[in-house]
Each structure stands twice: as C-alpha cells, then as structure tokens.
C-alpha positions in Angstrom: 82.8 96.8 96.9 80.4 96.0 94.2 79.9 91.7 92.9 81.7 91.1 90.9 78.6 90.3 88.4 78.7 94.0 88.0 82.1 94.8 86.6 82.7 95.6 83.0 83.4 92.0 81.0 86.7 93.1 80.3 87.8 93.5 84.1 86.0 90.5 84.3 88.3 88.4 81.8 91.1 89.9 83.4 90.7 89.0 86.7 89.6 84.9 85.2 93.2 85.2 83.5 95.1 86.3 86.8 93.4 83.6 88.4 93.6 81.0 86.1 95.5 81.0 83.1 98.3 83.5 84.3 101.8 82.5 83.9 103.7 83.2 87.4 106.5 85.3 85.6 103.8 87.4 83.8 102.2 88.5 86.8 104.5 91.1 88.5 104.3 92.4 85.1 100.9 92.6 85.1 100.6 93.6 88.3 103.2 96.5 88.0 101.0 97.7 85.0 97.8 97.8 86.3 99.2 99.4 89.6 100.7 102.3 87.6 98.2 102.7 85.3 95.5 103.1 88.6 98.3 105.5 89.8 98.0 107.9 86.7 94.3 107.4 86.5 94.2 108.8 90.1 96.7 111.5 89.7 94.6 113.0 86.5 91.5 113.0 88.2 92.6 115.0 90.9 94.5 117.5 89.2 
C-alpha cells in the first residue's frame, strides 16, 4: 500500500472528510458510491 503522502490531493480530501467532517448518515452513501464506482472501474478494465 503506498503513504498516503502519495495519493492524488483529491483522494486525499476525501479520505480527511470521511474522517473528520463526514456526517454519519452520509456515509453509507458515500461509501455505497465509491464501492460501486471501484466495481465498474474494475469490470471495464478487464473487459
């Protein structure tokens, strides 16, 4: 796994938001999101 130094700054904001600023209630949203949207990502590359 890289540090996380090395991410992109928006992954970077994201993951500061999740962990501090990120309502409860918005986070299975979130995480629902970004779960699907790795899904697809995944499912297009190997296609």
């Amino acid at each position: 796994m890289r540090p996380f130094d090395e991410y992109p700054k928006s992954i970077k904001k994201a993951i500061r938001y999740i962990k501090q600023d990120g309502p409860l209630d918005r986070l299975d949203e979130l995480e629902k999101l970004l779960l699907l949207t790795i899904e697809k990502r995944k499912e297009s590359n190997s296609s």
